[in-house]
C-alpha positions as CSV (number, residue, x, y, z in Angstrom):
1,X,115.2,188.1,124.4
2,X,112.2,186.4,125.9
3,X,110.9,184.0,123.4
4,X,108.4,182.7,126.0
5,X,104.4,182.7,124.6
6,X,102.4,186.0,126.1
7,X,101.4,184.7,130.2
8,X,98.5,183.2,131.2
9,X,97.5,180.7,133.6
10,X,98.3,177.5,132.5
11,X,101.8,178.4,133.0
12,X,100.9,177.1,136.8
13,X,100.7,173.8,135.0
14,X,104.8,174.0,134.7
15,X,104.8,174.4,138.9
16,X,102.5,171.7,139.1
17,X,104.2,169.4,136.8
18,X,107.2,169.5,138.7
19,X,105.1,168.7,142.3
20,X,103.5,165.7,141.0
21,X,107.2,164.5,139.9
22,X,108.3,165.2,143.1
23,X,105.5,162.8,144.8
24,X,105.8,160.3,141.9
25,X,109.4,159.3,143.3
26,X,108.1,159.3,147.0
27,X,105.7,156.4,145.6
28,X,108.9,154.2,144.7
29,X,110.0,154.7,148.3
30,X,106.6,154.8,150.2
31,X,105.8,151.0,148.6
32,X,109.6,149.6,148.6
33,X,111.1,150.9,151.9
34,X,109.6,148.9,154.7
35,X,108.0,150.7,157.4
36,X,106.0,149.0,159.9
37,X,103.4,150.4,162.0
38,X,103.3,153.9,159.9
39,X,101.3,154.8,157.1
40,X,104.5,156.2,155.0
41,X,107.4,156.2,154.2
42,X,109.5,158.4,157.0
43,X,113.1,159.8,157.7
44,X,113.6,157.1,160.8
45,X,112.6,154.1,157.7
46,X,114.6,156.2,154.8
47,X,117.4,156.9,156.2
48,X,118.4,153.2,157.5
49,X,117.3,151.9,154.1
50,X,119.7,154.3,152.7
51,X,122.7,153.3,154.4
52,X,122.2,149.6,154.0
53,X,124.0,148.9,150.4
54,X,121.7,147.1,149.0
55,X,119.3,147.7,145.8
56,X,117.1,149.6,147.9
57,X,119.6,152.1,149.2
58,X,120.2,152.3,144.9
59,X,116.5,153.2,145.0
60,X,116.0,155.0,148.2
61,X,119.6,157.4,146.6
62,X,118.1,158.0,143.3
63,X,114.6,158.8,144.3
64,X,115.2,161.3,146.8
65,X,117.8,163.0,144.6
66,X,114.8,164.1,142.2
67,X,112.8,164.7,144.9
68,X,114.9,167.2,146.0
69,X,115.6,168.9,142.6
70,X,111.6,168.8,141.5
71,X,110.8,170.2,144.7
72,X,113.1,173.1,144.6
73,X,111.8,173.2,140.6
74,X,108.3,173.5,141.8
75,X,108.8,176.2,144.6
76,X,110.8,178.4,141.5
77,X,107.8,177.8,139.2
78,X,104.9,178.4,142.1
79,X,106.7,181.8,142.5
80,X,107.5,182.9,139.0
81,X,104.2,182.1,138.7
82,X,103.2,184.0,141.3
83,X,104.6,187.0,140.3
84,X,103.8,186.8,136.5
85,X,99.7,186.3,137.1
86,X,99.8,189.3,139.8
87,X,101.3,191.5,136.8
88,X,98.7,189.8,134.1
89,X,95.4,190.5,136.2
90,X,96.1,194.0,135.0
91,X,96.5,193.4,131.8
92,X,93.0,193.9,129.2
93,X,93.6,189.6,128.7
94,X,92.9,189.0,132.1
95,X,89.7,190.8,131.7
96,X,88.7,189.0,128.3
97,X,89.6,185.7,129.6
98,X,87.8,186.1,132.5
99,X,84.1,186.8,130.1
100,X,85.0,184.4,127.9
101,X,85.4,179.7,128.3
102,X,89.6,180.5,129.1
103,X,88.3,181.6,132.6
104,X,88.4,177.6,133.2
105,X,92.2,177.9,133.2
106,X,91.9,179.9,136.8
107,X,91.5,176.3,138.2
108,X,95.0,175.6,137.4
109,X,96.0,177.8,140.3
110,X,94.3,176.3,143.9
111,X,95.0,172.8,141.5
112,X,98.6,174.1,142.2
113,X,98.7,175.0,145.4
114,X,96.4,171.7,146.7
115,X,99.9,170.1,145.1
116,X,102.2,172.5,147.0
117,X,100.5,171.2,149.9
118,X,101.9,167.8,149.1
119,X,105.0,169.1,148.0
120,X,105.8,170.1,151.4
121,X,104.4,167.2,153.2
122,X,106.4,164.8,151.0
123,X,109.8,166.8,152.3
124,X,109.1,167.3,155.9
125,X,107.8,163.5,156.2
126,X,111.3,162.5,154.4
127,X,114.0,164.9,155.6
128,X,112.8,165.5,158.9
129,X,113.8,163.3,161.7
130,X,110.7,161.7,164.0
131,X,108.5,163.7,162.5
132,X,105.7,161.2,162.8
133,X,105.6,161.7,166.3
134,X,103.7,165.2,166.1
135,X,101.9,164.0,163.4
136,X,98.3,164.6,164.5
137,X,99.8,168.2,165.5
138,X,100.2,168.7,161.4
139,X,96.9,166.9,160.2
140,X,94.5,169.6,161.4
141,X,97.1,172.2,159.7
142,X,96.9,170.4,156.6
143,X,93.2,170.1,156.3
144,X,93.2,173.8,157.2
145,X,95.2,175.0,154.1
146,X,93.5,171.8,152.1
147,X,90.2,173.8,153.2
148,X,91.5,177.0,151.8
149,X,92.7,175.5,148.5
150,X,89.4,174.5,148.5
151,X,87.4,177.8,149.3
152,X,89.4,179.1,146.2
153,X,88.2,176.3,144.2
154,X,84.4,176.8,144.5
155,X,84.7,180.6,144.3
156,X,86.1,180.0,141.1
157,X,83.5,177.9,140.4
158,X,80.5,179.4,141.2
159,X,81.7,182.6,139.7
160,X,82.9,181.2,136.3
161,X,78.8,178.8,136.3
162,X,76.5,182.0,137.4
163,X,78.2,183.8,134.8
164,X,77.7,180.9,132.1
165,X,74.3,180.2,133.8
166,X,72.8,183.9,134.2
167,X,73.9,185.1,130.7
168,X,74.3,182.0,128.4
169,X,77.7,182.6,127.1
170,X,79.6,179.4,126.7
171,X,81.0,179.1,123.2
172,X,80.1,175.7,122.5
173,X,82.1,176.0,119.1
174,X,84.8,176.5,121.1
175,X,84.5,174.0,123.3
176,X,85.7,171.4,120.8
177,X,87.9,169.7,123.7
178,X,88.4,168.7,127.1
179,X,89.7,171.6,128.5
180,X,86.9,172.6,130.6
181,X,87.6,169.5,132.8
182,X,90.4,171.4,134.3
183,X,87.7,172.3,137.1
184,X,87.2,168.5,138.0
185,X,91.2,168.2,138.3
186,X,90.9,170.9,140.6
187,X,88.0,169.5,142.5
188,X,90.1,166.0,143.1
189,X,93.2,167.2,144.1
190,X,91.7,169.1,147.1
191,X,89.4,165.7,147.3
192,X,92.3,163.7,147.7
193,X,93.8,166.1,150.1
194,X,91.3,165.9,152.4
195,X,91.5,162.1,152.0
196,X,94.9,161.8,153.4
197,X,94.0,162.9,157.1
198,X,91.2,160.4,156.9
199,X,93.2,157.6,156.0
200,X,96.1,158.3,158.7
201,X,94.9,160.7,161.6
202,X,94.1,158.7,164.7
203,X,92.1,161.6,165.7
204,X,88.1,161.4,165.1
205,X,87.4,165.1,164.3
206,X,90.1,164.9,162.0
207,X,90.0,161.7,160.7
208,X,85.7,162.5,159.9
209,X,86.4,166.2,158.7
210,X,88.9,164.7,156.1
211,X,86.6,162.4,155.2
212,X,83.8,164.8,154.7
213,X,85.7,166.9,152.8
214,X,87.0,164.4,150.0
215,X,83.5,162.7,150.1
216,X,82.4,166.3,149.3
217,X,85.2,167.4,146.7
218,X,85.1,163.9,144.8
219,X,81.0,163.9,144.9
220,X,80.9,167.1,142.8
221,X,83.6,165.7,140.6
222,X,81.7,162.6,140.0
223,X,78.5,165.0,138.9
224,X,81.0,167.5,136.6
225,X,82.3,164.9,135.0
226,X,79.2,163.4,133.9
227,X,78.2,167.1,132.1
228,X,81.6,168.1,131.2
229,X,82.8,164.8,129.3
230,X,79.7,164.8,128.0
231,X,79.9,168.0,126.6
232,X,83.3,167.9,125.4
233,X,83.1,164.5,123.0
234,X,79.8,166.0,121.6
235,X,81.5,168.6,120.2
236,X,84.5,167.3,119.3
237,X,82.5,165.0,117.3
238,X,81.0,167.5,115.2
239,X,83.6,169.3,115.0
240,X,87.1,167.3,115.6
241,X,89.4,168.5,118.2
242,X,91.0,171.7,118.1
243,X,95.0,169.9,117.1
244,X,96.5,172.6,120.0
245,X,94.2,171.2,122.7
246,X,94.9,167.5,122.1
247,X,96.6,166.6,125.0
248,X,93.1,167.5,127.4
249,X,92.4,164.2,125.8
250,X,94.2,162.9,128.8
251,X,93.2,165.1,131.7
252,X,90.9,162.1,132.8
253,X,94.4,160.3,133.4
254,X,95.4,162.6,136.4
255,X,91.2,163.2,137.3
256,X,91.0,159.1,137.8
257,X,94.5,158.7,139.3
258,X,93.2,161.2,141.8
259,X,89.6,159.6,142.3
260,X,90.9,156.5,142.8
261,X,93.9,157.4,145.5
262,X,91.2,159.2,147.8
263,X,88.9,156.0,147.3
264,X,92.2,153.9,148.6
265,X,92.5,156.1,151.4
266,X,89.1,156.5,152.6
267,X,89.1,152.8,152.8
268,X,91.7,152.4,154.9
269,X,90.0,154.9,156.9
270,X,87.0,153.0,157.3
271,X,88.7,150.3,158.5
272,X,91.6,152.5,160.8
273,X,88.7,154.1,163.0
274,X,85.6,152.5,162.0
275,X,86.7,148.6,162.2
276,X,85.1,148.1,159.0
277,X,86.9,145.2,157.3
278,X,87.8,145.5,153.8
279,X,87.7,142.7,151.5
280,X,90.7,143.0,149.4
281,X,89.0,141.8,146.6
282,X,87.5,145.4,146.5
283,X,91.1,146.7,146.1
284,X,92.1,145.1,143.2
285,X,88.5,145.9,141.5
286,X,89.0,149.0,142.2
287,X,92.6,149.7,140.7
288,X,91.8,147.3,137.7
289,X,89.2,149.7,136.8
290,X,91.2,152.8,137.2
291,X,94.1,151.5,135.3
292,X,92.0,150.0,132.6
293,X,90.0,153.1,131.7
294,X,93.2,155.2,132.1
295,X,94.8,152.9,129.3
296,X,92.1,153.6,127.1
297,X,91.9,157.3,127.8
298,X,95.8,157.4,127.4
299,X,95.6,155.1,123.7
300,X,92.9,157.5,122.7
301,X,94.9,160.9,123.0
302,X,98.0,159.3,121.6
303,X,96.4,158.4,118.7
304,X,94.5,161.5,117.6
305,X,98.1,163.3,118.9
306,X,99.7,161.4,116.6
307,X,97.5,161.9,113.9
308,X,97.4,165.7,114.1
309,X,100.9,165.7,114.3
310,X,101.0,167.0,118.0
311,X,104.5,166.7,118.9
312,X,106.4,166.8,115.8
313,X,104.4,170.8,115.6
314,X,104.2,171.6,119.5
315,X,107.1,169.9,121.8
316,X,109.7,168.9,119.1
317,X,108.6,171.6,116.3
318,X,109.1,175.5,116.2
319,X,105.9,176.3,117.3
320,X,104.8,176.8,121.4
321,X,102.3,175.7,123.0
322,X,101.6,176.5,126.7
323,X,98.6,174.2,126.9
324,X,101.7,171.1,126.1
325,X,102.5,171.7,130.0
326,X,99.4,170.3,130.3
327,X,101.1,166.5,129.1
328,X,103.1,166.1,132.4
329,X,100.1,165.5,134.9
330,X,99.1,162.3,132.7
331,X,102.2,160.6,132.6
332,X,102.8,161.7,136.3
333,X,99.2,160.4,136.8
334,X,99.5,157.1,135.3
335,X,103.1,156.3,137.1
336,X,101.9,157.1,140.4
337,X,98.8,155.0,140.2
338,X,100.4,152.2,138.1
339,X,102.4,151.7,141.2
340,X,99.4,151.7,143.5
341,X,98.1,148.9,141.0
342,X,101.1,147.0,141.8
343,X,101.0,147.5,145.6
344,X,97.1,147.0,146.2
345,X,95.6,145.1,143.5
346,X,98.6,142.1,143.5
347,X,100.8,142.4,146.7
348,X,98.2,143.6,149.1
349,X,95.7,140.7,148.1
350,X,98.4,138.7,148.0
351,X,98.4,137.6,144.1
352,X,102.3,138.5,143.9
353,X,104.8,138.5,146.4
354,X,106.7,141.8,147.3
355,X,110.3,142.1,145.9
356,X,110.1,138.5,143.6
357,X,111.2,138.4,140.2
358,X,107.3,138.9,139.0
359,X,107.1,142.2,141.6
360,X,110.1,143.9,139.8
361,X,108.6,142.2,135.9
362,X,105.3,144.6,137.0
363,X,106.7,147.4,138.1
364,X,109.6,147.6,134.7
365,X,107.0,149.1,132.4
366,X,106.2,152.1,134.3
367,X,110.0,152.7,134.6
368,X,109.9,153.9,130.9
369,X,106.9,156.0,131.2
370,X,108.4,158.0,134.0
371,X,111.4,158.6,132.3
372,X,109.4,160.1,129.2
373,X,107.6,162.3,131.6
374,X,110.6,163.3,133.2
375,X,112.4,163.8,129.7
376,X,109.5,166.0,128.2
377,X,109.0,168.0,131.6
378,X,112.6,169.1,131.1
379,X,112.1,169.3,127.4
380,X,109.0,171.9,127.8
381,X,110.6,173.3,130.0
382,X,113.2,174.7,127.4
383,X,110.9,174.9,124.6
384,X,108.7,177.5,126.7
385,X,111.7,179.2,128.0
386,X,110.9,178.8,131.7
C-alpha cells in the first residue's frame, strides 16, 4: 500500500535534498585536498590523496563514498519525480494549484535541475581522470543548460506575477509564512550557477557571460527578497505561522548560502581576469555576515519549531508532511557555507593556519549538523515513503 501524501511538487525538494548532500561532502574535499594551480578539487589531486594513508585519505574515502550514494539518490528522486509531476499536470490539482499562491511550489523544479547541474559537475570533476584539461570545452556547456534552468525560472515567474498582478488574487491570509520565497531560492541557484564559469573560465566570453548572468539572477533576488520577506513576517505577525509551514522559516539559510557563494566567486573572478586585487579583509566581512544572519535565521525557526511542536507531529509523529523535505536545504545550506567561513574568512586571510589544532576545533561543530541533516534526510525519506 502507498502510504505516501497525494503528489505535488515539493516532492522535487527530496531530489534536491539529496544533490546538495552530494556537493556538501565535495566541500570537505575541495578545502582539505591540496590542489595547486586549479580551482577544485580534481581526480589527478583526489586520487593521490586517497592512496596516501593518512587522515586525509580517511576523509578523501568517506566523502566520496556519500557522494557516490546521494548522487545516485538524487538521479532516482529527479526521475520519480519526473514521472510523477508528468502524470499530476493532468490531474484537476494541477489546475487549482496553478490559480491559486501553491503555484510558487513550481520553482522547486528548475531549483532542482540548476542542482542536477552540479550534481553532475561534482562527479565528472571527481571520477574522471584529467578532466580539467577540456575544461573551458565544458564551461560554455554548463552556462548553456544554467541558461535554460534559468529560462524556466522566469517563465514561471512572470506567469505566476501577471496572474497575481492582472487579477489581484494572492491570499494574503494564506500567506502566513515564507513559502513564497521559494522563487528567490530558485533565482540563486541558477545565480550561483552562472557564477561558477566566472570564477574559473579563462575564457573572456565565458568568464563575462557567467558573470552577467549571476549578477542578473542574484540582482532580482536581492529586489524579491526585499517584498517577499517583507510580506511574509507581516502576516505571520497578525496571524502566527501556519505550524505545517514552519520550516520556510529557514529558506533564507540556503537563499544566503547561495548569495554569498556567487559573491565569493565573482570575486575571484574579478581578480582571475580583471587583475582587480581583493582585500581579504572583504572575505571575511563578507562570510561573517552570511553566517551571522544565518544563525539567527536558523535560532528563529528552531524556536517557533519547537514551540509548535514541529517534529515531535511531522518527522517523528504519525502525521506527513511533504513541505518537512523542505528542512534538508538549511542544514545542507549552513554546512556548506560554514566550511567556506572556515576556508575564506580565517585561513584565506590568514587568521588560522590550515590543518592546526584550531583549523580542525572550527570545522568540529559543523560535523554534527551534517550528520543531523544526513540522519533526517534518510529519516523523511522513510516517513514519506520515497
Amino acid at each position: 500500500m502507498d502510504n505516501r501524501p497525494n503528489y505535488n511538487p515539493l516532492y522535487w525538494l527530496a531530489a534536491l535534498g539529496a544533490g546538495g548532500l552530494t556537493v556538501s561532502f565535495f566541500v570537505y574535499i575541495n578545502f582539505m585536498v591540496p590542489h595547486k594551480g586549479v580551482p577544485m578539487a580534481t581526480f589527478d589531486f583526489v586520487y593521490p590523496a586517497l592512496l596516501k594513508g593518512d587522515w586525509l585519505s580517511v576523509v578523501t574515502g568517506i566523502s566520496l563514498i556519500f557522494i557516490v550514494i546521494f548522487a545516485l539518490l538524487h538521479i532516482k528522486l529527479l526521475l520519480w519525480n519526473i514521472k510523477e509531476f508528468a502524470k499530476y499536470k493532468k490531474t484537476d490539482a494541477y489546475s487549482d494549484m496553478r490559480d491559486s499562491n501553491n503555484e510558487v511550489q513550481l520553482f522547486a523544479i528548475p531549483l532542482t535541475l540548476a542542482m542536477t547541474i552540479n550534481v553532475f559537475f561534482v562527479v565528472f570533476t571527481l571520477f574522471v581522470p584529467h578532466l580539467w584539461d577540456y575544461v573551458e570545452y565544458l564551461f560554455p556547456g554548463a552556462l548553456a543548460a544554467f541558461m535554460v534552468a534559468g529560462f524556466y525560472v522566469i517563465k514561471i515567474f512572470t506567469e505566476y506575477l501577471s496572474r497575481l498582478l492582472a487579477h489581484g488574487e494572492f491570499d494574503f491570509a494564506s500567506n502566513n509564512s515564507l513559502a513564497q520565497m521559494l522563487s528567490i531560492f530558485a533565482f540563486v541557484m541558477v545565480g550561483v550557477g552562472f557564477a561558477a564559469p566566472a570564477a574559473m573560465s579563462k575564457t573572456m566570453a565565458v568568464n563575462v557571460i557567467g558573470t552577467v548572468g549571476s549578477i542578473f539572477f542574484i540582482s532580482a533576488a536581492m529586489l524579491l527578497i526585499l517584498i517577499k520577506l517583507v510580506l511574509g513576517f507581516k502576516n505571520m505577525f497578525e496571524k502566527g505561522i501556519a505550524p505545517e509551514a514552519t520550516p520556510t522559516l529557514w529558506i533564507m539559510i540556503p537563499i544566503l548560502t547561495l548569495i554569498g557563494i556567487s559573491l565569493v566567486r565573482l570575486f575571484f573572478g574579478y581578480e582571475h581576469r580583471f587583475h582587480s586585487e581583493m582585500p581579504k579583509t572583504e572575505l571575511l566581512t563578507l562570510t561573517t555576515v552570511i553566517i551571522s544572519l544565518q544563525v539567527i535565521f536558523g535560532l528563529l525557526g528552531y524556536a517557533v519549531m519547537k514551540r509548535v511542536k514541529y517534529f515531535k507531529t511531522f518527522v517523528l509523529g504519525d502525521k506527513q508532511s511533504v513541505g518537512s523535505l523542505a528542512l534538508i536545504c538549511p542544514g545542507v545550506a549552513f554546512t556548506v557555507f560554514y566550511l567556506f567561513f572556515i576556508q575564506y574568512g580565517f585561513v584565506f586571510t590568514g587568521i588560522v593556519d590550515k590543518y592546526s589544532i584550531v583549523y580542525f576545533v572550527l570545522t568540529a561543530p559543523i560535523l554534527y549538523i551534517h550528520y543531523k541533516t544526513v540522519y533526517y534526510f534518510f529519516k523523511l525519506k522513510s516517513h514519506l515513503a520515497l
